[in-house]
C-alpha positions in Angstrom: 60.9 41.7 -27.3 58.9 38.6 -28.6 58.1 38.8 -32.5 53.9 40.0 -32.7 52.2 37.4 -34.5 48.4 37.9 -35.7 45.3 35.4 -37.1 42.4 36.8 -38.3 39.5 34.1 -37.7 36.4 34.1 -40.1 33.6 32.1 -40.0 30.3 31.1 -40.3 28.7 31.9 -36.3 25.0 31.4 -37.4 26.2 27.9 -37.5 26.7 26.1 -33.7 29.7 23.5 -34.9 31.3 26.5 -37.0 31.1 28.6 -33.9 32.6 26.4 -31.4 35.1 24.9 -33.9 36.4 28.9 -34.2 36.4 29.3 -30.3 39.1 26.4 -30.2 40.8 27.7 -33.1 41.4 31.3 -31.1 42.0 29.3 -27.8 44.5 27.5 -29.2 46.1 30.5 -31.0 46.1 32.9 -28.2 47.4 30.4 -25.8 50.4 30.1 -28.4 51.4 34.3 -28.0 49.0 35.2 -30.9 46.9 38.3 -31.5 43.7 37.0 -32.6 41.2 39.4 -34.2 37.8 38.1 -35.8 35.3 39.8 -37.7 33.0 42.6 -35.7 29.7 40.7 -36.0 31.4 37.2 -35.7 32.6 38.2 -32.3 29.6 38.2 -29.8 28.7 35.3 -30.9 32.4 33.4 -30.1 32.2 35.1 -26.7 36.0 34.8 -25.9 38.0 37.3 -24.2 41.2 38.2 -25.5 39.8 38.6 -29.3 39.6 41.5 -31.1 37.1 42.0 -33.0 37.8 44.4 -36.3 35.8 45.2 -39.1 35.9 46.9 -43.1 38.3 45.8 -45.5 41.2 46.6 -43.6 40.3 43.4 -41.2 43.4 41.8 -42.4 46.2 44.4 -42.0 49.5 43.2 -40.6 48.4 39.4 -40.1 50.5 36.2 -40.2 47.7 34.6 -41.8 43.8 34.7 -42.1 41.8 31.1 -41.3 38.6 30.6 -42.9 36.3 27.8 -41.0 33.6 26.8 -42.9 32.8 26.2 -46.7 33.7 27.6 -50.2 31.6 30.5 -49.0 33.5 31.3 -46.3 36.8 30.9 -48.1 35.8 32.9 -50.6 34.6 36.1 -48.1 37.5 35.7 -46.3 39.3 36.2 -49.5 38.0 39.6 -49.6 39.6 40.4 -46.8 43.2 38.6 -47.3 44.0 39.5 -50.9 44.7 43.2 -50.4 47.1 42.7 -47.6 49.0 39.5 -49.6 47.8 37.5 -46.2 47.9 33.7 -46.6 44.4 32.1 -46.4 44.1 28.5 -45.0 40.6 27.2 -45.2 39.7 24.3 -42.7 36.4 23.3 -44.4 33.6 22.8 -42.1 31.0 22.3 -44.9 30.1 19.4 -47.7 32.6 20.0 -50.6 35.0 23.0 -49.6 36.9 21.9 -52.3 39.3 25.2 -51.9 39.7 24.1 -48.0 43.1 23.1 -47.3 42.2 21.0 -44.4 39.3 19.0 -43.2 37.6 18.9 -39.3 39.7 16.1 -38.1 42.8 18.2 -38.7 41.8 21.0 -37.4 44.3 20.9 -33.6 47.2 19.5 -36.1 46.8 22.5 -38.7 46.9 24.8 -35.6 50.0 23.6 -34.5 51.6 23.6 -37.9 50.7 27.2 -38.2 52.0 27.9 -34.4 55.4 26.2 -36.2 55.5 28.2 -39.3 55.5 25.2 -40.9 53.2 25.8 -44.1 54.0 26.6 -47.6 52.1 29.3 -49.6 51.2 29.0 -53.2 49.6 32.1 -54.9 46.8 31.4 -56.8 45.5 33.5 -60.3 42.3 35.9 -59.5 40.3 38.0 -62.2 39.9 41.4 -62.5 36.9 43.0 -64.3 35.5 46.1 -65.2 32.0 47.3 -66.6 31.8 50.2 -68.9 28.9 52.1 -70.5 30.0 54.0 -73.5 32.9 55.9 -71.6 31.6 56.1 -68.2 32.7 53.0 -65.8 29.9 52.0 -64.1 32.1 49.5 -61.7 35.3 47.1 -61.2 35.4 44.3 -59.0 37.7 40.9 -59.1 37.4 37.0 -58.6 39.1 33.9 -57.2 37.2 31.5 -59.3 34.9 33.3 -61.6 33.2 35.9 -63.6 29.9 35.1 -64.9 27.6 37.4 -67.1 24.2 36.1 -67.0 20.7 36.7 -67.9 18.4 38.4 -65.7 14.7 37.7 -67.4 14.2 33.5 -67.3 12.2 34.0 -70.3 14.3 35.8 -72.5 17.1 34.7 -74.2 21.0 36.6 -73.6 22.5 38.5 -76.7 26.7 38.3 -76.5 29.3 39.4 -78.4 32.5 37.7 -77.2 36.4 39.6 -78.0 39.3 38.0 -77.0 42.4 40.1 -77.1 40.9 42.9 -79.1 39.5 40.5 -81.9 36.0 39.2 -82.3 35.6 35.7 -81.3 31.6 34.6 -81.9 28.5 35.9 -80.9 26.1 33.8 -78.6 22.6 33.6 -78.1 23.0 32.1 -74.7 22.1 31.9 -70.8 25.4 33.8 -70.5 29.2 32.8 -70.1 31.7 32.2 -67.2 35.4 33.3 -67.2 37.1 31.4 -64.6 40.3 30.8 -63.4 42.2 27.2 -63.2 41.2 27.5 -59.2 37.8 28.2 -60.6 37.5 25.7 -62.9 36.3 23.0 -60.5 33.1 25.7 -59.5 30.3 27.4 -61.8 32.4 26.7 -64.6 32.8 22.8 -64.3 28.9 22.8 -63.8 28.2 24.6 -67.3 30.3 21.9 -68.9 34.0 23.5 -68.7 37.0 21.6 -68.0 38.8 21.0 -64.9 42.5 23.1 -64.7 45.1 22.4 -62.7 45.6 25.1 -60.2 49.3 25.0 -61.3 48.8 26.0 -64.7 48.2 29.7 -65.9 45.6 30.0 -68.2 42.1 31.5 -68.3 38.8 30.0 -69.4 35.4 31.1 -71.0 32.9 28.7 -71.0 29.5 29.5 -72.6 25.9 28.8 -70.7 23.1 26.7 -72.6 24.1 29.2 -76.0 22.4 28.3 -79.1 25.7 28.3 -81.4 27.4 25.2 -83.5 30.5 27.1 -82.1 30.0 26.6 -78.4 32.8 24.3 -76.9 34.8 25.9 -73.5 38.1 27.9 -74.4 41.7 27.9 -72.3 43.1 30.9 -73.3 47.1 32.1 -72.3 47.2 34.0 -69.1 47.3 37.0 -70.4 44.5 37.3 -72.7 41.8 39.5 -72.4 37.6 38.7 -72.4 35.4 41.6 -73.6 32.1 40.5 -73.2 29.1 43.4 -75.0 25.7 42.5 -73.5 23.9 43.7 -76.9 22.1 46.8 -77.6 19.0 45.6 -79.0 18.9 42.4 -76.0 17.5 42.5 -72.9 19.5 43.5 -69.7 22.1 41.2 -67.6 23.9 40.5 -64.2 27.8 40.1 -63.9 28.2 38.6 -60.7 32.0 37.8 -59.2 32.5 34.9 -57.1 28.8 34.3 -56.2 29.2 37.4 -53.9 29.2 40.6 -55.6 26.8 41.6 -58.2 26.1 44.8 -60.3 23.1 45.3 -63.1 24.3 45.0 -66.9 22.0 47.5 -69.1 22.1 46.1 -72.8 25.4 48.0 -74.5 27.4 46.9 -71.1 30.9 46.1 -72.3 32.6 44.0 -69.8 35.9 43.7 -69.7 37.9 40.8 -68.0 42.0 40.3 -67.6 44.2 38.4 -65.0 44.3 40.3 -61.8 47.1 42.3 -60.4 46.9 40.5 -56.6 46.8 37.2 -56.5 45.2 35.2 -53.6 48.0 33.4 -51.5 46.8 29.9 -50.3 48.8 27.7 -47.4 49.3 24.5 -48.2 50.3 22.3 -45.0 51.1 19.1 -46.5 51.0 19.5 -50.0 49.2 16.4 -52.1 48.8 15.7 -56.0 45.3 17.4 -56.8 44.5 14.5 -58.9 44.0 13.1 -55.0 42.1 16.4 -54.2 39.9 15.2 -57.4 39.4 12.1 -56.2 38.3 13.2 -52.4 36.0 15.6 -53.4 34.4 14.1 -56.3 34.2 10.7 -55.1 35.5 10.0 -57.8 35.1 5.5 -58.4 38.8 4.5 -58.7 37.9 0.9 -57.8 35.6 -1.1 -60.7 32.7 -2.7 -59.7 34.2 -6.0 -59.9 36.9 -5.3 -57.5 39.9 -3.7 -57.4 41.2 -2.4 -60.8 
């Protein structure tokens, strides 16, 4: 009896090129003795029989590996779905940047076949956990790929933070609000608020304050295992911890937020694996030539 092999396809179907770039994707992968399933509401709108369309978080249950065509948004929601199951996640990006695609749109039939091939490595890349407590009650936990921001919610007022990091007071920051990131991360919201950019290789964990009025403001890398305890004050107004861009929940002031390394990685394929100081380059546009001609 043949070995069962199974893709989940996500994507972005309110886009045309997204849509018909996933209907070749599952043509190609059922025509190669795969069970392809995509997600409930992407799957009118592919319009190809022999797909299965699934839904909740159990989407990604038993599969080989989990494709995610589009951009960092898309990688990042299909995520969701392939972290709990320890499912690799190749993104093919389909978008601007997708700098945490793996692949680009002009090798999309060749990563197909690779995968078909089993020929892919899989690196496992550090998340964030986080939880939010009010006094004793936890009001919610959640997780990230590439950050955790705490941010203010009233544009005219000014955030009130008091920053621990592993149990000991670090500073306290009037302040748009602070990102903990990961080294994935550190090329996203945290890079734009002035942080540095990580190698995904390395273990470490950043905190990098937003527009705070402090002499002490400079970005931290902290060890792996550290811990961030973030207080939205008492006496300040409210704020909103948001994960990822993608899941949000209300801070009242005397929040305490609480973020470690997470327990479940996110595994990434890596097809032909490249130095990311060429990833850098790609996606920055980085000027590696002077003006006056080759350096």
């Amino acid at each position: 009896m043949a070995e069962r092999r199974d893709a989940l396809l996500v994507t972005h179907t309110g886009r045309k090129d997204s849509t018909e770039h996933a209907r070749t994707v599952a043509t190609d992968l059922l025509a190669a003795g795969f069970g392809v399933r995509v997600v409930e509401e992407e799957a009118e709108d592919l319009d190809l029989p022999g797909v299965t369309p699934v839904c909740g978080p159990e989407a990604a249950a038993g599969t080989e590996i989990v494709f995610a065509l589009g951009g960092d948004g898309t990688f990042l929601r299909a995520a969701e779905l392939a972290r709990p199951y320890g499912a690799p996640l190749l993104g093919i990006n389909l978008g601007r940047v997708g700098f945490l695609a793996e692949a680009e749109i002009h090798d999309l039939d060749q990563a197909v076949r690779d995968v078909v091939a089993r020929e892919y490595t899989v690196d496992e890349r550090l998340t964030l956990d986080v939880t939010v407590e009010l006094g004793e009650i936890e009001l919610a936990s959640s997780w990230a790929l590439n950050e955790v921001s705490v941010e203010k919610n009233a544009r005219e007022r000014m955030l009130e933070l008091l920053v621990d990091v592993d149990g000991r007071p670090l500073s306290r920051y009037g302040c748009d609000g602070v990102v903990c990131a990961t080294p994935t991360g550190s090329t996203a919201y945290a890079f734009s608020a002035g942080g540095p950019v990580v190698w995904p290789e390395v273990e470490a964990l950043l905190l990098v304050p937003i527009s705070a009025h402090a002499l002490f403001s400079r970005p931290l890398v902290t060890a792996p295992t550290s811990t961030f305890v973030i207080t939205v004050e008492p006496y300040t107004t409210g704020a909103l911890l948001c994960c990822d861009g993608r899941r949000t929940v209300d801070l009242p002031p005397g929040a305490r937020v609480t973020v470690r390394r997470g327990e479940l990685p996110v595994r990434v394929v890596r097809l032909r694996p490249r130095p990311f100081t060429d990833r850098l380059v790609a996606k920055f546009e980085l000027p590696v030539v002077g003006w006056r001609g080759q350096a």
